[in-house]
C-alpha positions as CSV (number, residue, x, y, z in Angstrom):
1,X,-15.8,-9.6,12.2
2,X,-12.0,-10.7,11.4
3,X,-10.4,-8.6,8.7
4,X,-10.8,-11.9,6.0
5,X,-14.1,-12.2,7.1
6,X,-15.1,-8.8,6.1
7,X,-12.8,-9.1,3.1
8,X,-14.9,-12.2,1.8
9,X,-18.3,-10.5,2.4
10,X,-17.5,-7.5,0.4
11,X,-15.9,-10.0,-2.4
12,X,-19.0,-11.4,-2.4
13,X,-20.9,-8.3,-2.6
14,X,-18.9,-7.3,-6.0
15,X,-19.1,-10.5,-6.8
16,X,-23.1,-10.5,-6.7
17,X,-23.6,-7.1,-7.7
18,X,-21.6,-7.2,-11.1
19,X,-23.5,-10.7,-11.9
20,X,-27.0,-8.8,-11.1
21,X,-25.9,-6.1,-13.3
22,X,-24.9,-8.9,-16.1
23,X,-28.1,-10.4,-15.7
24,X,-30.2,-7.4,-16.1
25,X,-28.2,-5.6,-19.0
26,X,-29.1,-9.2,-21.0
27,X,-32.8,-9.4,-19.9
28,X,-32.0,-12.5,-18.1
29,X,-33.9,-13.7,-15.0
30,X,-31.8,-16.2,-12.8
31,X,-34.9,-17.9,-11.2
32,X,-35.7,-19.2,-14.8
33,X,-32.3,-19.6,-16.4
34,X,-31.3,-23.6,-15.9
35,X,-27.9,-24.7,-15.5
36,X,-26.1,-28.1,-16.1
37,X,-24.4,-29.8,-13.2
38,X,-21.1,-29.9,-15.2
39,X,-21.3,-26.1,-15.7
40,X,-22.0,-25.6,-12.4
41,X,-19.1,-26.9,-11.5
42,X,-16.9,-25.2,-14.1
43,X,-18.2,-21.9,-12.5
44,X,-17.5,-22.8,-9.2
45,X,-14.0,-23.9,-10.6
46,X,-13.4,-20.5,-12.3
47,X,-14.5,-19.2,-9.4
48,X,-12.4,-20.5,-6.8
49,X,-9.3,-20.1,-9.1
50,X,-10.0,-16.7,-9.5
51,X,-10.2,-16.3,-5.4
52,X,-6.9,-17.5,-5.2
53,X,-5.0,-15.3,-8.1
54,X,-6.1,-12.5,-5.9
55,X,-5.6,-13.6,-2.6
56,X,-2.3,-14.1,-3.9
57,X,-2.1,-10.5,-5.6
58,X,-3.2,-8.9,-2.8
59,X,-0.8,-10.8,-0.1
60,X,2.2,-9.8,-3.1
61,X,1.1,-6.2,-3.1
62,X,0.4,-6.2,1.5
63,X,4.4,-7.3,1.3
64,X,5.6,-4.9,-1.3
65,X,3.9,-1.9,0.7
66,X,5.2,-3.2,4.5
67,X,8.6,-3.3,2.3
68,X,7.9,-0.2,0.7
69,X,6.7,1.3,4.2
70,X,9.9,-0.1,6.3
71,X,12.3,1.8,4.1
C-alpha cells in the first residue's frame, strides 16, 4: 500500500469514526435518517474541499520540515 493510499484510509477512518461518534452522542441512527440529493451533494462538496485544505497543509508543512531538516 503506497504512502497516499494508506494516508486516505486512515482519513477515512477519522473521518468515519468522529461521524459514528456524532451520530451516537445525538441518538441518531444513519440507516433511518433520510437525506436530500441536494444535501448530499453539499456534503460531498464540503467534503472534498476540506480534502484539499489539508492536502495542501500537509504538503506546506512536508516542505517547511525537508527545509527545516536541510539546514
Amino acid at each position: 500500500m503506497g504512502k497516499k493510499s494508506k494516508q486516505n484510509g486512515i482519513s477515512n477512518q477519522v473521518i468515519s469514526s468522529i461521524v459514528n461518534d456524532v451520530f451516537a452522542k445525538n441518538g441518531i441512527n444513519p440507516d433511518e435518517v433520510k437525506i436530500s440529493d441536494q444535501k448530499k451533494k453539499e456534503i460531498k462538496a464540503l467534503v472534498s474541499d476540506l480534502s484539499k485544505q489539508v492536502k495542501e497543509f500537509v504538503s506546506k508543512e512536508d516542505k517547511k520540515m525537508k527545509k527545516d531538516k536541510d539546514k
